[in-house]
DRENPA-3360 file (N, C-alpha, C; in nm, 2 decimals, always signed):
BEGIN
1 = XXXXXXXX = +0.08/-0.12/+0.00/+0.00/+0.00/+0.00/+0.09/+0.12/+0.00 ~ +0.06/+0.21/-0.11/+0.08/+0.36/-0.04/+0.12/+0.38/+0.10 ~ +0.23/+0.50/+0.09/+0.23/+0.57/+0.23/+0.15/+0.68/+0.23 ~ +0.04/+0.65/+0.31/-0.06/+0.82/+0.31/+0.05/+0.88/+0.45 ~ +0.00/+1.00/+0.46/+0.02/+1.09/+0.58/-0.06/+1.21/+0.59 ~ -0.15/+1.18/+0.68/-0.25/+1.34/+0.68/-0.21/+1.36/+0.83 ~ -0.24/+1.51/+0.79/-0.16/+1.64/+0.92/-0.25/+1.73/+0.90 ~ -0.24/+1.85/+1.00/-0.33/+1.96/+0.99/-0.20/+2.03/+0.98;
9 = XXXXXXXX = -0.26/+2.14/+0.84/-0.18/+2.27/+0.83/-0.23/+2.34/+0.72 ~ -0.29/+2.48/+0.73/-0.26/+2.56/+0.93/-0.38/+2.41/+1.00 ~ -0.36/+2.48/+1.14/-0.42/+2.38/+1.22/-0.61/+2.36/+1.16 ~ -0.65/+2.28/+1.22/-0.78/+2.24/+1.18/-0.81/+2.25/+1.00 ~ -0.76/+2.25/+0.93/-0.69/+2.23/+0.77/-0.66/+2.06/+0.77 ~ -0.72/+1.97/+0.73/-0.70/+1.82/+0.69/-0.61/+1.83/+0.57 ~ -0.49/+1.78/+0.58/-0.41/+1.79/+0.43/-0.41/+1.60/+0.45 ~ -0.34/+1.60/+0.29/-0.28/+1.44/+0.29/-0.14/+1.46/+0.19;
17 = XXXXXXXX = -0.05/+1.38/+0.25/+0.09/+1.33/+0.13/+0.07/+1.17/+0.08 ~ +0.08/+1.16/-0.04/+0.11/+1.05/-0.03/+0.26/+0.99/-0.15 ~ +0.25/+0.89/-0.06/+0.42/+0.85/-0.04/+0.56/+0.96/-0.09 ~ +0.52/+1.04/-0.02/+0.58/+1.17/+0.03/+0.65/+1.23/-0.08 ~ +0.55/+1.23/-0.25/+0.58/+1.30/-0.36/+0.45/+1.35/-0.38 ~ +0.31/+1.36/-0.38/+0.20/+1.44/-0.41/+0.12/+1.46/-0.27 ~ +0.09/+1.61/-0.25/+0.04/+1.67/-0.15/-0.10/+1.74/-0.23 ~ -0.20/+1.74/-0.08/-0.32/+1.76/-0.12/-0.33/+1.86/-0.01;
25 = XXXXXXXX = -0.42/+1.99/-0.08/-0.36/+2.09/+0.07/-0.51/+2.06/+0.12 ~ -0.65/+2.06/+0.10/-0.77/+1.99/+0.17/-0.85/+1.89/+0.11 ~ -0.85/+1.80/+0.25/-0.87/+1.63/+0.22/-1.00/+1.61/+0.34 ~ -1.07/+1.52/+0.28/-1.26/+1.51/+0.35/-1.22/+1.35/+0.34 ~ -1.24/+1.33/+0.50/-1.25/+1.16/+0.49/-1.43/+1.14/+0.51 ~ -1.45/+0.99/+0.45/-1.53/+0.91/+0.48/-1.56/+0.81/+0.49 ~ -1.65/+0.72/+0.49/-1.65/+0.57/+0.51/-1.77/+0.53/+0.49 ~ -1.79/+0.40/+0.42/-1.85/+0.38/+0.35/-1.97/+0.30/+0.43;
33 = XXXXXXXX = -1.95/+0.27/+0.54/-2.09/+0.17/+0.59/-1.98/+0.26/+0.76 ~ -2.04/+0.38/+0.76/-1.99/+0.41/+0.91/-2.04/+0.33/+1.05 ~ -2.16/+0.25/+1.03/-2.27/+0.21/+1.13/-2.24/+0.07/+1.14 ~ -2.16/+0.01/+1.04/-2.20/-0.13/+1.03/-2.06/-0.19/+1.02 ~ -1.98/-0.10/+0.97/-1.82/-0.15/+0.95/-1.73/-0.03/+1.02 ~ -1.72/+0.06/+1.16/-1.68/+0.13/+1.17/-1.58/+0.14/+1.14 ~ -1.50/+0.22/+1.12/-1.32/+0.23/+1.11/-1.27/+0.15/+0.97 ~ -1.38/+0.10/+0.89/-1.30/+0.05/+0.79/-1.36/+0.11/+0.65;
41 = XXXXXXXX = -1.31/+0.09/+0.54/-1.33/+0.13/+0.41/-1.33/+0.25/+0.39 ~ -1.21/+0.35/+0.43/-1.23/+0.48/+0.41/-1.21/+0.53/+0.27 ~ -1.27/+0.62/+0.26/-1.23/+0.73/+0.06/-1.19/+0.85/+0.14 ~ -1.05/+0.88/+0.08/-0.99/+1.04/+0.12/-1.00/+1.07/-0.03 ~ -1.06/+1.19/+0.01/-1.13/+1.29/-0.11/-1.08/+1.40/-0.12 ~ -1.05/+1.45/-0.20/-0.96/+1.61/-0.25/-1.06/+1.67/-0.24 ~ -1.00/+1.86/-0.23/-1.15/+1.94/-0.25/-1.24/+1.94/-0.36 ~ -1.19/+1.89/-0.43/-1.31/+1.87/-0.54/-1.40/+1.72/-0.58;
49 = XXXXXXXX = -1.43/+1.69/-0.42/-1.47/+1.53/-0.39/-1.44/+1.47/-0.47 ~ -1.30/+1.41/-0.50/-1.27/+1.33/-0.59/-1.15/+1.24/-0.54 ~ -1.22/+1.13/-0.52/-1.15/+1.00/-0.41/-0.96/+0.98/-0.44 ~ -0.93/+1.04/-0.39/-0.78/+0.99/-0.36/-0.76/+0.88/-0.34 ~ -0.77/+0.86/-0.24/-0.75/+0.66/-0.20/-0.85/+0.60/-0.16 ~ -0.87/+0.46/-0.09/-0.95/+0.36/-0.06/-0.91/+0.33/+0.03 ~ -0.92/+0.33/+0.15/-0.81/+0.27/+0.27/-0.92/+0.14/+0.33 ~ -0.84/+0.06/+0.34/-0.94/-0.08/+0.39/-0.98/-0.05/+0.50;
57 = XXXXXXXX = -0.89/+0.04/+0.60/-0.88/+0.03/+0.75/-0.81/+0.12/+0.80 ~ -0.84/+0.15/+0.93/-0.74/+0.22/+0.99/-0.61/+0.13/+1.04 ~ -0.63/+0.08/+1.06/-0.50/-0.02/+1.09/-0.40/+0.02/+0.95 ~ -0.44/+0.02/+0.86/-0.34/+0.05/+0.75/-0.35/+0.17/+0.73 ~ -0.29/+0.26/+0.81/-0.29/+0.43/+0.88/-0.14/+0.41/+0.92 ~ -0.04/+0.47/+0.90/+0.03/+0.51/+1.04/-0.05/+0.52/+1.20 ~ +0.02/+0.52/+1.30/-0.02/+0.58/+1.45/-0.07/+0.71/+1.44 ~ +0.01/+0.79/+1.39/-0.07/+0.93/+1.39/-0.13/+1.00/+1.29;
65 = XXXXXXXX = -0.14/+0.89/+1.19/-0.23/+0.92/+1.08/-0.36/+0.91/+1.11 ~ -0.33/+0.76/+1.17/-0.45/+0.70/+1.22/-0.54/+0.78/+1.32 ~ -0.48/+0.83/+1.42/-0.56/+0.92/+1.53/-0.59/+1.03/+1.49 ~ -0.56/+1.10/+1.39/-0.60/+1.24/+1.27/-0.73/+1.18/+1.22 ~ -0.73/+1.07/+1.16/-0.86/+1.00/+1.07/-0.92/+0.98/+1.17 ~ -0.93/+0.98/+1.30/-1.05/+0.92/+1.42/-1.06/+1.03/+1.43 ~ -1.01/+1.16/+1.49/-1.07/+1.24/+1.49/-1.15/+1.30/+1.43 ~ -1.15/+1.30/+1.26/-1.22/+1.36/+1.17/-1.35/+1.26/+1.21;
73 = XXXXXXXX = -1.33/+1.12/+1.15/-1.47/+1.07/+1.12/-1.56/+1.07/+1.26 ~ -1.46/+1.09/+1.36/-1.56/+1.10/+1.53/-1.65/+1.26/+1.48 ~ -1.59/+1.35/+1.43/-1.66/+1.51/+1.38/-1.75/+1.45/+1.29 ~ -1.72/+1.38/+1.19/-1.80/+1.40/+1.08/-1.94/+1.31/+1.12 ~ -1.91/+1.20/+1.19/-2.01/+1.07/+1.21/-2.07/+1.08/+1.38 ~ -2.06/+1.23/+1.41/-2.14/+1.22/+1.57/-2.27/+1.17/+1.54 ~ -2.32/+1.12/+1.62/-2.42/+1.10/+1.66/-2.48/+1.06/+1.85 ~ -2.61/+1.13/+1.83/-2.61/+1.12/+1.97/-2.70/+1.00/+1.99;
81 = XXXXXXXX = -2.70/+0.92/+2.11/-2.83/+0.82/+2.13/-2.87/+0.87/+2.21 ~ -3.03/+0.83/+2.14/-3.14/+0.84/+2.20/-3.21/+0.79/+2.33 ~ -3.20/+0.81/+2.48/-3.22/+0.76/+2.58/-3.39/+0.74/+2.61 ~ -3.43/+0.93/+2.55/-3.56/+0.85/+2.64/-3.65/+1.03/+2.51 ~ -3.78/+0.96/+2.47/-3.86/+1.04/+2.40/-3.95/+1.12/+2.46 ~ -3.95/+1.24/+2.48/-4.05/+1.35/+2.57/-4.13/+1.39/+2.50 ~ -4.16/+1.36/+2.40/-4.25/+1.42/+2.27/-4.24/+1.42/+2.12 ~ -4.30/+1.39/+2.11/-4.34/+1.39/+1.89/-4.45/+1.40/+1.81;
89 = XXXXXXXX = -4.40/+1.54/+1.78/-4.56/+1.55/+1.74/-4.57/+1.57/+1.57 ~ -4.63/+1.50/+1.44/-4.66/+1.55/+1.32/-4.71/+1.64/+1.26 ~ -4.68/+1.77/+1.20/-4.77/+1.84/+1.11/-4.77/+1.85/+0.99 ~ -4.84/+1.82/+0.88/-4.81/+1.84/+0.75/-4.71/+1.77/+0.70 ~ -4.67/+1.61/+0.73/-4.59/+1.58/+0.70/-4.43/+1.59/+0.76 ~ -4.41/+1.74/+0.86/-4.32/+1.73/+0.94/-4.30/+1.66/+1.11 ~ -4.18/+1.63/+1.11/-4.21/+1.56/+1.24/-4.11/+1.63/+1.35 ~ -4.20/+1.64/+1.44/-4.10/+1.72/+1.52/-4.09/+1.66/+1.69;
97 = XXXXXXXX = -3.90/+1.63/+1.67/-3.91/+1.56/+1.81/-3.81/+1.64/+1.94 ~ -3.89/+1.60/+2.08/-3.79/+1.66/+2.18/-3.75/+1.56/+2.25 ~ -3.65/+1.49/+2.26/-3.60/+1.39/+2.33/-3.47/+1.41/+2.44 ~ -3.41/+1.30/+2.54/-3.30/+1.33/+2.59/-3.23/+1.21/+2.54 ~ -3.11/+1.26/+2.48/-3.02/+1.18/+2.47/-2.87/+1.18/+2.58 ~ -2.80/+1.12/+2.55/-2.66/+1.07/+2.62/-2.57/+1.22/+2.57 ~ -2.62/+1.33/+2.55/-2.57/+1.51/+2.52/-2.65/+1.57/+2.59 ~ -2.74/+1.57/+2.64/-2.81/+1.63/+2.68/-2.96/+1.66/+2.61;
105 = XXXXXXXX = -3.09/+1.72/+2.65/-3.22/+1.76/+2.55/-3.16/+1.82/+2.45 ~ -3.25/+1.73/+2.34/-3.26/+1.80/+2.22/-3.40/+1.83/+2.15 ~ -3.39/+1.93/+2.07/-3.48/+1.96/+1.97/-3.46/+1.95/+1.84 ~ -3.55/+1.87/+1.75/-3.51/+1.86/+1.62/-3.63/+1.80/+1.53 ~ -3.63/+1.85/+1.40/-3.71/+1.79/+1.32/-3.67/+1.71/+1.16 ~ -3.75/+1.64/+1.18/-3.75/+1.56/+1.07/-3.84/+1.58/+0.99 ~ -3.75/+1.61/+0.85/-3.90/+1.64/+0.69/-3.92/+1.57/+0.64 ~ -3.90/+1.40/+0.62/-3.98/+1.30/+0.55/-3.92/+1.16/+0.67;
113 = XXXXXXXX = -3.98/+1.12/+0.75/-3.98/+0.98/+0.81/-3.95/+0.90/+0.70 ~ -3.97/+0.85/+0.58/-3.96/+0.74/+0.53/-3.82/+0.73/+0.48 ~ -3.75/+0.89/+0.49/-3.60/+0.85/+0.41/-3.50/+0.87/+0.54 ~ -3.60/+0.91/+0.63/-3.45/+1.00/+0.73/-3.47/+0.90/+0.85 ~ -3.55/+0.82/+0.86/-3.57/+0.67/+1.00/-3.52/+0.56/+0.89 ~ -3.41/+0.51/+0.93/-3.34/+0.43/+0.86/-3.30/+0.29/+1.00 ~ -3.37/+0.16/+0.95/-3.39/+0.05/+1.07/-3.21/+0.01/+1.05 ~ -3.16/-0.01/+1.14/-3.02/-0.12/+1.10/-3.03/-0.23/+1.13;
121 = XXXXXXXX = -3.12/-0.26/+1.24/-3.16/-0.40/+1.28/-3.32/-0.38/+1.30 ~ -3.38/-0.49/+1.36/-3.48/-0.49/+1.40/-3.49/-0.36/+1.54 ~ -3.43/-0.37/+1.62/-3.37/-0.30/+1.74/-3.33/-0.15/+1.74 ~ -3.26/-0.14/+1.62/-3.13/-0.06/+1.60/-3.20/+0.07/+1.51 ~ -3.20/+0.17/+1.54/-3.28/+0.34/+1.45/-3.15/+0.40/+1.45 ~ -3.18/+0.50/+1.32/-3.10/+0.61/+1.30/-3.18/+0.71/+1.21 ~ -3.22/+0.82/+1.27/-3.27/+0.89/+1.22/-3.19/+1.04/+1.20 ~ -3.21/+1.11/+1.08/-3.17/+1.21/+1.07/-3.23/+1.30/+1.00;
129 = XXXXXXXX = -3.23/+1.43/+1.12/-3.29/+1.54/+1.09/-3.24/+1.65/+1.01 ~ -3.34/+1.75/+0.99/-3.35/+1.87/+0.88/-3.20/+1.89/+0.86 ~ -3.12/+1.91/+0.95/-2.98/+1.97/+0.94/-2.89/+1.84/+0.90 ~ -2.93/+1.75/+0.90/-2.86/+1.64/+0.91/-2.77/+1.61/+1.00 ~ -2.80/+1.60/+1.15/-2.75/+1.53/+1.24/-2.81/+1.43/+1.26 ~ -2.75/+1.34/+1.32/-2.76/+1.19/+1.36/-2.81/+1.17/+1.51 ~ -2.92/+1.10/+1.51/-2.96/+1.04/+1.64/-2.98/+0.88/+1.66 ~ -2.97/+0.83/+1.77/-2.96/+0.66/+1.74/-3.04/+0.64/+1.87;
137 = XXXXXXXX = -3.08/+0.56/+1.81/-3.20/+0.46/+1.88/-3.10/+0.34/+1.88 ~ -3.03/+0.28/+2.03/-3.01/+0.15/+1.98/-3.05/+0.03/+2.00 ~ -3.11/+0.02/+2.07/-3.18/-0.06/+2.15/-3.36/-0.05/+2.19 ~ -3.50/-0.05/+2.10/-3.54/+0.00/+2.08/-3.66/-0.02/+2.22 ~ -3.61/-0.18/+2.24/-3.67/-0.24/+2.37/-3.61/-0.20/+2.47 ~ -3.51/-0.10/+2.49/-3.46/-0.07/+2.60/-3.57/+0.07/+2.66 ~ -3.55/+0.09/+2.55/-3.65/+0.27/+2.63/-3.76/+0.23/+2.69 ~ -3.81/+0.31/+2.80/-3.93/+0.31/+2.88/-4.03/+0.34/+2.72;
145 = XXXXXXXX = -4.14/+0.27/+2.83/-4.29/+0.25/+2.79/-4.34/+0.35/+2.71 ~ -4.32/+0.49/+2.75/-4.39/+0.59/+2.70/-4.31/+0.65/+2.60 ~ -4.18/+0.63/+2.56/-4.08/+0.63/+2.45/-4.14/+0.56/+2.36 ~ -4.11/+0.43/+2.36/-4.17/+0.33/+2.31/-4.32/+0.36/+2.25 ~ -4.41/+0.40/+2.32/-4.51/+0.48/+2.26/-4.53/+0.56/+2.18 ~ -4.49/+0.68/+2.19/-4.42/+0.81/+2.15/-4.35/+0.75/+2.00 ~ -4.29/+0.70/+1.97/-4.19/+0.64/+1.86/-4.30/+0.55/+1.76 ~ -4.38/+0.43/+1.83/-4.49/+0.38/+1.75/-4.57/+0.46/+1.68;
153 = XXX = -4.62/+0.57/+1.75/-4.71/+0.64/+1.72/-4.64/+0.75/+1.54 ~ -4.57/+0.76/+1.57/-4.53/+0.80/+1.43/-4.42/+0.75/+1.34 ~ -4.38/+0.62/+1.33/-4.29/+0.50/+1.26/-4.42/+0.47/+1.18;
% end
């Protein structure tokens, strides 16, 4: 494999070298099944989203390559879980939820249920709202009763 090397410069700037003759001054990691295969199959993308490499893994990172790529995709792939549902209510097709998750209350809405509640298991939710952040359900029999309610009621 290639030697990649990604560094911040100036700081919070993602750059990449690879095998220390072509430099990329900003580089967008991602991964291709973040939920299901974490940490593997990444695409480093130049600014004009256009895939640089394929990395199977982070393990095939340098050490501090590697903890540069955790940092990014821990920014790019937050997501909060969902502990417990305080309310949801539909209007016109929007759905609007106030829950507490493992960050603290949130407020957020969702403008189509059928593309943005995505099942991973039977158990397992990930829904994402208007702005496109991430919330996770992971465990769907774990939440109290009136969660559990609250959730039926508009799935």
């Amino acid at each position: 494999m290639t030697n990649l090397q990604l560094f911040y410069d100036p700081p919070g700037v993602l750059r990449l070298t690879v095998d220390n003759e072509k430099s990329y001054p900003k580089v967008a990691i991602y991964q291709s099944s973040p939920l299901r295969r974490p940490g593997q199959y990444l695409s480093l993308l130049d600014g004009k989203s256009e895939e640089i490499a394929l990395v199977p893994s982070l393990d095939a990172l340098t050490p501090e390559s590697r903890r540069i790529a955790q940092q990014e995709l821990a920014r790019r792939y937050l997501t909060a879980k969902i502990l417990a549902l305080t309310s949801v209510r539909q209007e016109f097709g929007v759905t609007y939820w106030h829950v507490v998750t493992d960050k603290g209350e949130r407020d957020f809405v969702v403008q189509n249920l059928s593309e943005s509640c995505l099942w991973l298991s039977e158990a397992h939710l990930l829904i994402i709202d208007a702005d496109s952040n991430r919330f996770e359900i992971v465990d769907r029999g774990a939440l109290d009763s009136v969660s559990q309610h609250l959730l039926d009621s508009v799935l």
